[in-house]
PDB file with one MODEL, atoms N, CA, C and O in Angstrom:
MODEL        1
ATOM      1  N   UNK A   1     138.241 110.068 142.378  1.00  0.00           N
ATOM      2  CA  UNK A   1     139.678 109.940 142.316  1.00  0.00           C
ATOM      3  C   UNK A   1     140.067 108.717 141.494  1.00  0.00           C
ATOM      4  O   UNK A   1     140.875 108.715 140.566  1.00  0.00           O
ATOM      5  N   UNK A   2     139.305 107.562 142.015  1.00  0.00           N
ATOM      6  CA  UNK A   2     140.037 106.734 141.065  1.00  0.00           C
ATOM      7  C   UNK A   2     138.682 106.011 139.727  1.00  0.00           C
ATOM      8  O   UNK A   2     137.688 106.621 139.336  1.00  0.00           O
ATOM      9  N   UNK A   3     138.952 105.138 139.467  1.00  0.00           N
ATOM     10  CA  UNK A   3     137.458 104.026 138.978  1.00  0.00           C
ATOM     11  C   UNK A   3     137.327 103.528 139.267  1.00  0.00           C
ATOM     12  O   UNK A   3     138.051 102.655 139.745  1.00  0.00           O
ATOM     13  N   UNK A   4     135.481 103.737 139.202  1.00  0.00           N
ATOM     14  CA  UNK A   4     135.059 102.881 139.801  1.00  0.00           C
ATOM     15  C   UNK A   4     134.233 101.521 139.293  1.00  0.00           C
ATOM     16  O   UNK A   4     133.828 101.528 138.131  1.00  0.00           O
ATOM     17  N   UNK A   5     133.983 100.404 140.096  1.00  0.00           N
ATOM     18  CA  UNK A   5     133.859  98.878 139.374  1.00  0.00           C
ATOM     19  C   UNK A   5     132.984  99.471 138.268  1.00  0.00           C
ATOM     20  O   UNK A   5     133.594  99.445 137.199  1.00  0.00           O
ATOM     21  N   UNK A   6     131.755  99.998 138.166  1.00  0.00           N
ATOM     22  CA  UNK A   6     130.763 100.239 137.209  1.00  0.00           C
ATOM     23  C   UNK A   6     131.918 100.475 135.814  1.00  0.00           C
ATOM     24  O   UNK A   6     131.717 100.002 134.695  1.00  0.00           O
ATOM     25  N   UNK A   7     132.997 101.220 136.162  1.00  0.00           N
ATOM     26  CA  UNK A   7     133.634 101.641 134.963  1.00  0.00           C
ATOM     27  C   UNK A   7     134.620 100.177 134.471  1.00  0.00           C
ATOM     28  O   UNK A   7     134.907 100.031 133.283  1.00  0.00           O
ATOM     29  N   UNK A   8     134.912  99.520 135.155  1.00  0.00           N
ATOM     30  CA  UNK A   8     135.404  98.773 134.795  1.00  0.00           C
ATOM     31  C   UNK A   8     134.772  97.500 133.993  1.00  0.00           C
ATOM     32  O   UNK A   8     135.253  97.102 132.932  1.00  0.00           O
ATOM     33  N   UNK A   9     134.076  97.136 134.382  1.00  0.00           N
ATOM     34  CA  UNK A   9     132.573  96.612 134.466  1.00  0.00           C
ATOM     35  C   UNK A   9     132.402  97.129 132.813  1.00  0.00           C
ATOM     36  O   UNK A   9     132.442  96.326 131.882  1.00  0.00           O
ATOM     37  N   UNK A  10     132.200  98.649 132.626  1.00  0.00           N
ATOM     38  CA  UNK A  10     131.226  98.435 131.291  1.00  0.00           C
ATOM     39  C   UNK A  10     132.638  98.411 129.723  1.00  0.00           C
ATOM     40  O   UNK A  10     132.627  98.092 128.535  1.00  0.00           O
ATOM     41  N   UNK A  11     133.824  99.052 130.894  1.00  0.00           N
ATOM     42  CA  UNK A  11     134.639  99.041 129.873  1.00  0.00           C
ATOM     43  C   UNK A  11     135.275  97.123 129.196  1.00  0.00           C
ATOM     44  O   UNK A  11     135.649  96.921 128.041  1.00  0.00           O
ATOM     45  N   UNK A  12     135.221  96.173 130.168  1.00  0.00           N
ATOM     46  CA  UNK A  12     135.265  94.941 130.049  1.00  0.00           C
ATOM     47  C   UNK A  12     134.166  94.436 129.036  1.00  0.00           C
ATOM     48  O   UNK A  12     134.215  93.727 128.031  1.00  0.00           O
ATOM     49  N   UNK A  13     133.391  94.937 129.551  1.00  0.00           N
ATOM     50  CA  UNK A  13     131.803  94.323 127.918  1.00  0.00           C
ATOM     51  C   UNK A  13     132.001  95.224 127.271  1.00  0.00           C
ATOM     52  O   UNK A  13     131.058  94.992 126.516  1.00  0.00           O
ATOM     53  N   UNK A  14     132.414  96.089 126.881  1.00  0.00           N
ATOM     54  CA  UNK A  14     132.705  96.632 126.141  1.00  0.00           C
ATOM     55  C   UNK A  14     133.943  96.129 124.900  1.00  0.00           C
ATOM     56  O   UNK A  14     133.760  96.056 123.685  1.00  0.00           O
ATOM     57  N   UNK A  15     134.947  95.891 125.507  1.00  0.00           N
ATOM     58  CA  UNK A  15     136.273  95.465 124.723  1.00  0.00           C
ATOM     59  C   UNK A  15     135.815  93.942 124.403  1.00  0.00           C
ATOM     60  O   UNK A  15     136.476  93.488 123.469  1.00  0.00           O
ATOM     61  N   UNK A  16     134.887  93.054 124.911  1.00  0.00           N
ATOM     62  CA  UNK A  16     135.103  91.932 124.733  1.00  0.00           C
ATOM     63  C   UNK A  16     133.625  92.279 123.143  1.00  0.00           C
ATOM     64  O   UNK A  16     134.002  92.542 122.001  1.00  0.00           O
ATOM     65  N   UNK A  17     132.276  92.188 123.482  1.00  0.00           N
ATOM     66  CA  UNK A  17     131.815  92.899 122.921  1.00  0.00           C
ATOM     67  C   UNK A  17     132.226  93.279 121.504  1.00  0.00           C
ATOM     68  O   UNK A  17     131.677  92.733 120.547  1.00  0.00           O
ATOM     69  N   UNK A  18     133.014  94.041 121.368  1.00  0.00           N
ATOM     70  CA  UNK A  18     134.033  94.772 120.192  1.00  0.00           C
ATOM     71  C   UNK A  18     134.460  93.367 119.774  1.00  0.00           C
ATOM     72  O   UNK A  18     133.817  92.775 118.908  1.00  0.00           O
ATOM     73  N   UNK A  19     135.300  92.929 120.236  1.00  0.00           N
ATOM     74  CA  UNK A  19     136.029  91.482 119.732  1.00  0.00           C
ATOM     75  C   UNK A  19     135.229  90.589 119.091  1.00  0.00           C
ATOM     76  O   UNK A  19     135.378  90.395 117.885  1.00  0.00           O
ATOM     77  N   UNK A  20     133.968  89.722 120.055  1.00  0.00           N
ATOM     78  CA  UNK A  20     132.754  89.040 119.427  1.00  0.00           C
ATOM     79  C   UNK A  20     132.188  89.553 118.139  1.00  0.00           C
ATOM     80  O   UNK A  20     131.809  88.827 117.221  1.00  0.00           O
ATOM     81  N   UNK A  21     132.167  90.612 118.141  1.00  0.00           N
ATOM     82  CA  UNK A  21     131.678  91.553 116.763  1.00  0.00           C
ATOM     83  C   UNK A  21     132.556  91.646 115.731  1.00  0.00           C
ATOM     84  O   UNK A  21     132.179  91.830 114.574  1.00  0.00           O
ATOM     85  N   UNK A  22     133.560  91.549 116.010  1.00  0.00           N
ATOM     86  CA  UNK A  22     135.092  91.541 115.209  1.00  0.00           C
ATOM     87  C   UNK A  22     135.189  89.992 114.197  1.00  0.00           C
ATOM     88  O   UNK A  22     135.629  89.816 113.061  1.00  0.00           O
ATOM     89  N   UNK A  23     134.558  89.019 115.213  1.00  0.00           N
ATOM     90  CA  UNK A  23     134.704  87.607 115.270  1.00  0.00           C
ATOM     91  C   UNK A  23     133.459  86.658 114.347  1.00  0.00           C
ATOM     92  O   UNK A  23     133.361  85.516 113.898  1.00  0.00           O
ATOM     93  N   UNK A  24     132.578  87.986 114.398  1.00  0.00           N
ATOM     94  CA  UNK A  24     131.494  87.580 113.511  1.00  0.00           C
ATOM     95  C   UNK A  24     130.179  86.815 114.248  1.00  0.00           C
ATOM     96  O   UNK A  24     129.388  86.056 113.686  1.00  0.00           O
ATOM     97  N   UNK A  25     130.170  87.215 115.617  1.00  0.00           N
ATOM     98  CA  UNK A  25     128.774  86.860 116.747  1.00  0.00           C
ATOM     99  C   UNK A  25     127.900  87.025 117.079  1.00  0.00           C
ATOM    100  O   UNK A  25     127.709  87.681 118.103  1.00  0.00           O
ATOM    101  N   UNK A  26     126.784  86.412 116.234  1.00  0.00           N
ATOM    102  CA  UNK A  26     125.711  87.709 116.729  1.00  0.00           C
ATOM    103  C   UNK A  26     125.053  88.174 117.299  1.00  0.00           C
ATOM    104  O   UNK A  26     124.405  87.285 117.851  1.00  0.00           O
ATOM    105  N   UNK A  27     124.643  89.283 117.658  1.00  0.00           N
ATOM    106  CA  UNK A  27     124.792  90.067 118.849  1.00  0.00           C
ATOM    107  C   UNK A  27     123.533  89.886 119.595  1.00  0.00           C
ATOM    108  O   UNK A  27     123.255  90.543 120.598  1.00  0.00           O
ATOM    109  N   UNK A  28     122.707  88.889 119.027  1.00  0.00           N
ATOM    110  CA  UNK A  28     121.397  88.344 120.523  1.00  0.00           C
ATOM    111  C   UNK A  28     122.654  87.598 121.448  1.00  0.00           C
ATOM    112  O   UNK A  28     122.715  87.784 122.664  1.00  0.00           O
ATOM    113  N   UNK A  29     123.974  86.445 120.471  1.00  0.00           N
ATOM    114  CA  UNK A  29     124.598  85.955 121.664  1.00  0.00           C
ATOM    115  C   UNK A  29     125.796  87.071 122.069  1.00  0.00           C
ATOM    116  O   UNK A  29     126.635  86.689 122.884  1.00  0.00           O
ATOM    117  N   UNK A  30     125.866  87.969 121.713  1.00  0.00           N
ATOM    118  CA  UNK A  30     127.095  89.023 122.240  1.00  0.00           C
ATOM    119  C   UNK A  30     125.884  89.452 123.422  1.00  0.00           C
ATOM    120  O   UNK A  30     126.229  89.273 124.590  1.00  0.00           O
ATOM    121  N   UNK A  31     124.969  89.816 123.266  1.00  0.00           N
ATOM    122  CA  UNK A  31     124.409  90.605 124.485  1.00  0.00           C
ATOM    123  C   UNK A  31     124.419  89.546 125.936  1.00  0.00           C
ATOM    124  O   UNK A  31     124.732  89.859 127.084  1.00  0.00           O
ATOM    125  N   UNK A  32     123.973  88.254 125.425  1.00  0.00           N
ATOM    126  CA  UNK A  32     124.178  87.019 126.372  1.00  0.00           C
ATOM    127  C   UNK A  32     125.440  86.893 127.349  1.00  0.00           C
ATOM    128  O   UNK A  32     125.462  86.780 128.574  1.00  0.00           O
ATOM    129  N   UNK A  33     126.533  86.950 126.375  1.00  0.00           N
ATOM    130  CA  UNK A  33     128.044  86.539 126.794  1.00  0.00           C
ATOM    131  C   UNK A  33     128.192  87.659 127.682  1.00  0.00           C
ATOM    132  O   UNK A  33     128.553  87.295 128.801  1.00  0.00           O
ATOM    133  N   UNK A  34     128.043  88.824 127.567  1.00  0.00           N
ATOM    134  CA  UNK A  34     128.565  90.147 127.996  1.00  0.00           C
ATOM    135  C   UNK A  34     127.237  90.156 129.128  1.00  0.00           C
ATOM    136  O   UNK A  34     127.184  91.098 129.919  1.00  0.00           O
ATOM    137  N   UNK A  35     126.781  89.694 129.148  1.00  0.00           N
ATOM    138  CA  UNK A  35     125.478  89.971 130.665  1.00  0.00           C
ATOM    139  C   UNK A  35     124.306  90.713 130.595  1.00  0.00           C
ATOM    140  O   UNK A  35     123.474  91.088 131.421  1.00  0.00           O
ATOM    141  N   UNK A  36     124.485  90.851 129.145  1.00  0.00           N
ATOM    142  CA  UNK A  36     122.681  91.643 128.952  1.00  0.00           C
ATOM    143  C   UNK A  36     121.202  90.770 129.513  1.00  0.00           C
ATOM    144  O   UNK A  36     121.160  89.570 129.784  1.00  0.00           O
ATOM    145  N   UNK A  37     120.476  91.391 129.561  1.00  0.00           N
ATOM    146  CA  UNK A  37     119.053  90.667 130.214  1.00  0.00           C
ATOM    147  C   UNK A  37     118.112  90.290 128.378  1.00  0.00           C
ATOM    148  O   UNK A  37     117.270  89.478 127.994  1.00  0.00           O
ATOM    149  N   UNK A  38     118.830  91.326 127.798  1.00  0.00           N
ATOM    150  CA  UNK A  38     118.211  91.215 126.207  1.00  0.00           C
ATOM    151  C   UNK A  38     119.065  92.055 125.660  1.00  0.00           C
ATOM    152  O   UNK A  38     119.825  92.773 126.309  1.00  0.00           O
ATOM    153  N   UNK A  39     118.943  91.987 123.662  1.00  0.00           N
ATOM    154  CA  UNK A  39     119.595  92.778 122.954  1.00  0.00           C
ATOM    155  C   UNK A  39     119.124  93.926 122.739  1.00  0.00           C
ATOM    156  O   UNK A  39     119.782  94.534 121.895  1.00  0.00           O
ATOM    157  N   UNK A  40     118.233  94.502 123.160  1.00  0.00           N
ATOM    158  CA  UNK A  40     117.685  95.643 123.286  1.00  0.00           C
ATOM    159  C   UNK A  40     118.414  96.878 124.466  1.00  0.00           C
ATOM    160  O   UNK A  40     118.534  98.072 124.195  1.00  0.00           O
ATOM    161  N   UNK A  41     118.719  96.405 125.428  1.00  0.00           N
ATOM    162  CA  UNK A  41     119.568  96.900 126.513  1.00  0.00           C
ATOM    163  C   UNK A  41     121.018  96.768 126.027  1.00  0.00           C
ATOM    164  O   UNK A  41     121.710  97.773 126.187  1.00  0.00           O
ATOM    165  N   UNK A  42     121.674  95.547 125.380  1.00  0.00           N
ATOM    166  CA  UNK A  42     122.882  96.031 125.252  1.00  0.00           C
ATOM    167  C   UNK A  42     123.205  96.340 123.873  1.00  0.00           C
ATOM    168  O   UNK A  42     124.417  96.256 123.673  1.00  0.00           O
ATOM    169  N   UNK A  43     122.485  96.689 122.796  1.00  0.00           N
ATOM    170  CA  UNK A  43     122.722  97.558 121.657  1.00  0.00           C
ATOM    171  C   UNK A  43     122.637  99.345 122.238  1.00  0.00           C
ATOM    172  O   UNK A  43     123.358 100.286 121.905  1.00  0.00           O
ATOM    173  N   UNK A  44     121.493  99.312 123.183  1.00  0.00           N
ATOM    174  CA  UNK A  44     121.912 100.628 123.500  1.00  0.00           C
ATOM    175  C   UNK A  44     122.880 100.901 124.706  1.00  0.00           C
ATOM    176  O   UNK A  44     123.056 102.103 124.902  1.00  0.00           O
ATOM    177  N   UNK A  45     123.288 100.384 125.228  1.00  0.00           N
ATOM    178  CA  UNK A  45     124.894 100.530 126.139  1.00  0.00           C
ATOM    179  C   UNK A  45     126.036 100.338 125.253  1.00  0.00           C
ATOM    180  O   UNK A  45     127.177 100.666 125.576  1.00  0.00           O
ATOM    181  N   UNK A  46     125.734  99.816 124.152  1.00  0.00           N
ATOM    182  CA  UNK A  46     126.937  99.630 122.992  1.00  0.00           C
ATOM    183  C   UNK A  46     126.879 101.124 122.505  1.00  0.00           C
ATOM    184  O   UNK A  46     127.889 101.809 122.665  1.00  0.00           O
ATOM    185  N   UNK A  47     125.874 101.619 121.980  1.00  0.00           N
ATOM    186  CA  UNK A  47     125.831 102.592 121.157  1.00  0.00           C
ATOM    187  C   UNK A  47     126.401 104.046 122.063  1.00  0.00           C
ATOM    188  O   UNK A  47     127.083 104.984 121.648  1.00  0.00           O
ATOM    189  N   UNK A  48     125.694 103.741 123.744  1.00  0.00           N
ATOM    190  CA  UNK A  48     126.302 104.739 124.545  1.00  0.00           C
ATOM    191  C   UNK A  48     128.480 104.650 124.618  1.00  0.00           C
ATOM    192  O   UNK A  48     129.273 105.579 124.771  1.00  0.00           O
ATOM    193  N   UNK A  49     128.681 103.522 124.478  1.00  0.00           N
ATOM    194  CA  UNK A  49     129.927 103.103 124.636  1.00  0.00           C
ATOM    195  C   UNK A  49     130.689 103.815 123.223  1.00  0.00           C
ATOM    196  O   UNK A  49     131.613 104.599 123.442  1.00  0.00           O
ATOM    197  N   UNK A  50     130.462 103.654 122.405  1.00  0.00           N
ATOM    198  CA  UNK A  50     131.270 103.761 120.936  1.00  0.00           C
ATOM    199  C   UNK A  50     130.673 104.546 120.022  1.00  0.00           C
ATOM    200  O   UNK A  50     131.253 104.686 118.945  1.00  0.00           O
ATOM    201  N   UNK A  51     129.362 105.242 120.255  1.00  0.00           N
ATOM    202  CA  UNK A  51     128.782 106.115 119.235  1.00  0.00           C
ATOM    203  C   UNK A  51     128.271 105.309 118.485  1.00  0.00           C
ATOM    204  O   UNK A  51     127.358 105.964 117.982  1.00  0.00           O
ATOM    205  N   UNK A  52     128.226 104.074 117.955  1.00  0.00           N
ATOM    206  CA  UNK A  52     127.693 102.879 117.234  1.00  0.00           C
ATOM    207  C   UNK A  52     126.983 102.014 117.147  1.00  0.00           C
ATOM    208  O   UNK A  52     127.578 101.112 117.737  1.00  0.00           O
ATOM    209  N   UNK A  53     125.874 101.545 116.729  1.00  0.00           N
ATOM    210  CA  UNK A  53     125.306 100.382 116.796  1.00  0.00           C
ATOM    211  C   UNK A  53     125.868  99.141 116.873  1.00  0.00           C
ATOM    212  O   UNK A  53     126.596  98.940 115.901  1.00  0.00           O
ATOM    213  N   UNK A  54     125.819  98.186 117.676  1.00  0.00           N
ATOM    214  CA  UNK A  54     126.446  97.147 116.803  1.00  0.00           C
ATOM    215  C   UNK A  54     127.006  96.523 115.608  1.00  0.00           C
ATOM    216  O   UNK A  54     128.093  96.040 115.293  1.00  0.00           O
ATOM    217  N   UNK A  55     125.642  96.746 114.945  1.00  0.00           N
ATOM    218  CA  UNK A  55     126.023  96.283 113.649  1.00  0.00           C
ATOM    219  C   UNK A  55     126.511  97.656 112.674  1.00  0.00           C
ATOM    220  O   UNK A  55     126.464  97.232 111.519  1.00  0.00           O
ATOM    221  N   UNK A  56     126.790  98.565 112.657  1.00  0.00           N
ATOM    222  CA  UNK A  56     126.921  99.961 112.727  1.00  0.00           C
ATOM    223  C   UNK A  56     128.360  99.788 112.669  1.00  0.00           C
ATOM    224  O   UNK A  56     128.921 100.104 111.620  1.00  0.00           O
ATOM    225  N   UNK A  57     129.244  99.200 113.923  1.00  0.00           N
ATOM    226  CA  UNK A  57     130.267  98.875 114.027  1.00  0.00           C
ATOM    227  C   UNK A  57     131.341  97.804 113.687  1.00  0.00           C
ATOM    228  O   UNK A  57     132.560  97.809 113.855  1.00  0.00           O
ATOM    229  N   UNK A  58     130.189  96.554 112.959  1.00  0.00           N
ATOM    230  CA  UNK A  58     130.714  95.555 112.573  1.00  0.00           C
ATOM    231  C   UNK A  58     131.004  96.160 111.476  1.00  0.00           C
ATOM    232  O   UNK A  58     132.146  96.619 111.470  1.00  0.00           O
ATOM    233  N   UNK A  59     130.487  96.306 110.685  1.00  0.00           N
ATOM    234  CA  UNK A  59     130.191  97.393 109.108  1.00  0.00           C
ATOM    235  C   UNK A  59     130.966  98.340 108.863  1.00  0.00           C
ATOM    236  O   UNK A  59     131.403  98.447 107.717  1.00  0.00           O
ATOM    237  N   UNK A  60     131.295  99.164 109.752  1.00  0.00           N
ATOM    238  CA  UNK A  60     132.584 100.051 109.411  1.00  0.00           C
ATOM    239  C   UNK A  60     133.843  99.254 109.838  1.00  0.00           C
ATOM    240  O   UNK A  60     134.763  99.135 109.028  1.00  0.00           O
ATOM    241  N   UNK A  61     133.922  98.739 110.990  1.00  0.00           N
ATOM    242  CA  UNK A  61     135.430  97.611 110.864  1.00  0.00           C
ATOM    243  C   UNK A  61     135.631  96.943 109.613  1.00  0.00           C
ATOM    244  O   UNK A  61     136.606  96.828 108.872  1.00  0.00           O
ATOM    245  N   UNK A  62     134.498  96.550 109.577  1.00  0.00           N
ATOM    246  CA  UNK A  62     134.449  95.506 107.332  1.00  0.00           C
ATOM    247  C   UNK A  62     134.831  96.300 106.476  1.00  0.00           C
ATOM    248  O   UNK A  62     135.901  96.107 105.898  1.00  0.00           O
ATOM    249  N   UNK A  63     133.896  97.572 106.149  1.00  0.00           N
ATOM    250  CA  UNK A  63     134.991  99.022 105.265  1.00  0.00           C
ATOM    251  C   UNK A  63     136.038  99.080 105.663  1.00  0.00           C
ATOM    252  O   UNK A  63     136.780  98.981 104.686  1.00  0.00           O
ATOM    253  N   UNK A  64     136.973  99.252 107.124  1.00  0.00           N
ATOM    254  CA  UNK A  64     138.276  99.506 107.014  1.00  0.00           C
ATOM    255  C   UNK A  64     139.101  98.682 106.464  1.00  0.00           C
ATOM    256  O   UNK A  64     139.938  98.893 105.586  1.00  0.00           O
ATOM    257  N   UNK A  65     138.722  97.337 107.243  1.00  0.00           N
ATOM    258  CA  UNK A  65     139.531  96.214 106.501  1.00  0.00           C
ATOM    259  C   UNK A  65     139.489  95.810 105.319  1.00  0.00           C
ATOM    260  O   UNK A  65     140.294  94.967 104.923  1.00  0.00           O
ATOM    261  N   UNK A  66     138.386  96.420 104.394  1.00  0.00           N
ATOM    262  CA  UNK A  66     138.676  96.338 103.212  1.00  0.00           C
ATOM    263  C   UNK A  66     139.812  97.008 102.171  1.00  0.00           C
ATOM    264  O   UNK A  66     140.557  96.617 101.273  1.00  0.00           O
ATOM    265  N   UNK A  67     139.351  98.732 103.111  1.00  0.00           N
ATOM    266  CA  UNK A  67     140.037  99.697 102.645  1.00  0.00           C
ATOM    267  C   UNK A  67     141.368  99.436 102.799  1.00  0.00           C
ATOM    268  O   UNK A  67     142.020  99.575 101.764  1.00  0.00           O
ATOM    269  N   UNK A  68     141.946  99.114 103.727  1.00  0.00           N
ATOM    270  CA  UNK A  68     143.033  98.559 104.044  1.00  0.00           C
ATOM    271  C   UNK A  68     144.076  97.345 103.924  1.00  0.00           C
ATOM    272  O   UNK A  68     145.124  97.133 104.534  1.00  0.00           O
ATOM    273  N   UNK A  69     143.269  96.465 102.697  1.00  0.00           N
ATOM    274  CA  UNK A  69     143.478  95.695 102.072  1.00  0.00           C
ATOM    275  C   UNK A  69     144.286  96.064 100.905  1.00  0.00           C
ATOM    276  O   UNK A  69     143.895  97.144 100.459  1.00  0.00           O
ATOM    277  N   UNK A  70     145.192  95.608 100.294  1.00  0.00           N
ATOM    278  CA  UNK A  70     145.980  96.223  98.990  1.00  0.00           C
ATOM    279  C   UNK A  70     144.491  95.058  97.540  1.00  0.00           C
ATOM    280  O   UNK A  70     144.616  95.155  96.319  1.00  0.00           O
TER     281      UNK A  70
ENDMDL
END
C-alpha cells in the first residue's frame, strides 16, 4: 500500500548520487557518500536505478548540456 523505507532509502542515493555525478565526483567517493561498502556494488544499484552506468550517465548529461547549449 504504501513505501517502503528500502524505497526510500534507494530512491535518496539515488537523487543525491545523480547530483554528485552532475557535480563532477568521482564515483569511488559517490559510492562512499551514498553508503556503498565499494564501487562495485553501487555502480551496479546505479545501473539497476537509471538503466546507466555511472559514468554512462555523467556522459550523456555532458551530450545534453552540450546539445543544449546555443
Amino acid at each position: 500500500a504504501g513505501t517502503t523505507f528500502r524505497e526510500v532509502l534507494d530512491d535518496t542515493r539515488r537523487l543525491l548520487a545523480e547530483d554528485y555525478l552532475l557535480k563532477g565526483l568521482p564515483v569511488n567517493e559517490i559510492a562512499y557518500l551514498t553508503g556503498f561498502s565499494d564501487t562495485a556494488n553501487f555502480s551496479r544499484a546505479f545501473k539497476k536505478w537509471t538503466g546507466h552506468s555511472p559514468v554512462g550517465f555523467r556522459e550523456l548529461a555532458t551530450l545534453r548540456d552540450e546539445q543544449a547549449s546555443p
